[in-house]
C-alpha positions in Angstrom: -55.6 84.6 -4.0 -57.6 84.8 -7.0 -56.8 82.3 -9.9 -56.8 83.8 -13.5 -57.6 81.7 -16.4 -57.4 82.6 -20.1 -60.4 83.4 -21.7 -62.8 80.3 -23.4 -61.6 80.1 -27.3 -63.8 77.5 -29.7 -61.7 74.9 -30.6 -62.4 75.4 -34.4 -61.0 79.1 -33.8 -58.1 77.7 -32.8 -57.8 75.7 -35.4 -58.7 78.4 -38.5 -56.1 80.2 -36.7 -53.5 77.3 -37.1 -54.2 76.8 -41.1 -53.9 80.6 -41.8 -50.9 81.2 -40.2 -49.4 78.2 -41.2 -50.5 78.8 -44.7 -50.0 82.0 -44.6 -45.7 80.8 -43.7 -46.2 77.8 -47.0 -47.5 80.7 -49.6 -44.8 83.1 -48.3 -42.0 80.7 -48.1 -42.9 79.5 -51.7 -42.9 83.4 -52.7 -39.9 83.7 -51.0 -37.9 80.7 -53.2 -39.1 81.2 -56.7 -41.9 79.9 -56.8 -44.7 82.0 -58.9 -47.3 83.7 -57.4 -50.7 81.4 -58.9 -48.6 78.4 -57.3 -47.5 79.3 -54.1 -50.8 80.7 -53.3 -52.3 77.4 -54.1 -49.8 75.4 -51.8 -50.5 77.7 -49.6 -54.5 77.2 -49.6 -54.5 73.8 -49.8 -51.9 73.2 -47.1 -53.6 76.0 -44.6 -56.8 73.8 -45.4 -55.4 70.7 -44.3 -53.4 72.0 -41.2 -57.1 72.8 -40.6 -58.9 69.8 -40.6 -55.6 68.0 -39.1 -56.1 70.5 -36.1 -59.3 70.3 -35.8 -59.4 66.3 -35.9 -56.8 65.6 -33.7 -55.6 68.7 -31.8 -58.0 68.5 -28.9 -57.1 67.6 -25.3 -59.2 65.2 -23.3 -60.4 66.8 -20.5 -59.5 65.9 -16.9 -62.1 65.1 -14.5 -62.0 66.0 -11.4 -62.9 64.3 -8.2 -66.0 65.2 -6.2 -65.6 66.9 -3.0 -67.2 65.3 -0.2 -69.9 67.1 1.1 -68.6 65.9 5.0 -64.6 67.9 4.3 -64.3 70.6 5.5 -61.5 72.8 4.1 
């Protein structure tokens, strides 16, 4: 039975992806309550900037390593 696995994404993808939407939710939200336009977009920036770096600091998993096969198993 084949096994499927989801295609290789670069980590810093992943995280540019995490900043903009999540800034993309701060400058709405803001829009969304009153604040003006000029300010929310800054919180939004500077917030989907930091979600950034935060991802892309700390977001990683360590990889497992797996155990050698021995050459003498047969499976």
């Amino acid at each position: 039975m084949p096994h499927f696995r989801l295609p290789a994404i670069s980590h810093g993808v992943v995280s540019f992806i995490w900043g903009l939407v999540f800034g993309l939710y701060i400058w709405l939200g803001g829009l969304a309550v009153g604040v003006s336009g000029a300010t929310a977009f800054v919180f939004g920036a500077v917030s989907g900037f930091l979600i950034f770096l935060y991802v892309m600091v700390y977001g990683t998993d360590v990889p497992r390593r797996h155990p050698r096969r021995r050459a003498d198993r047969v499976r």
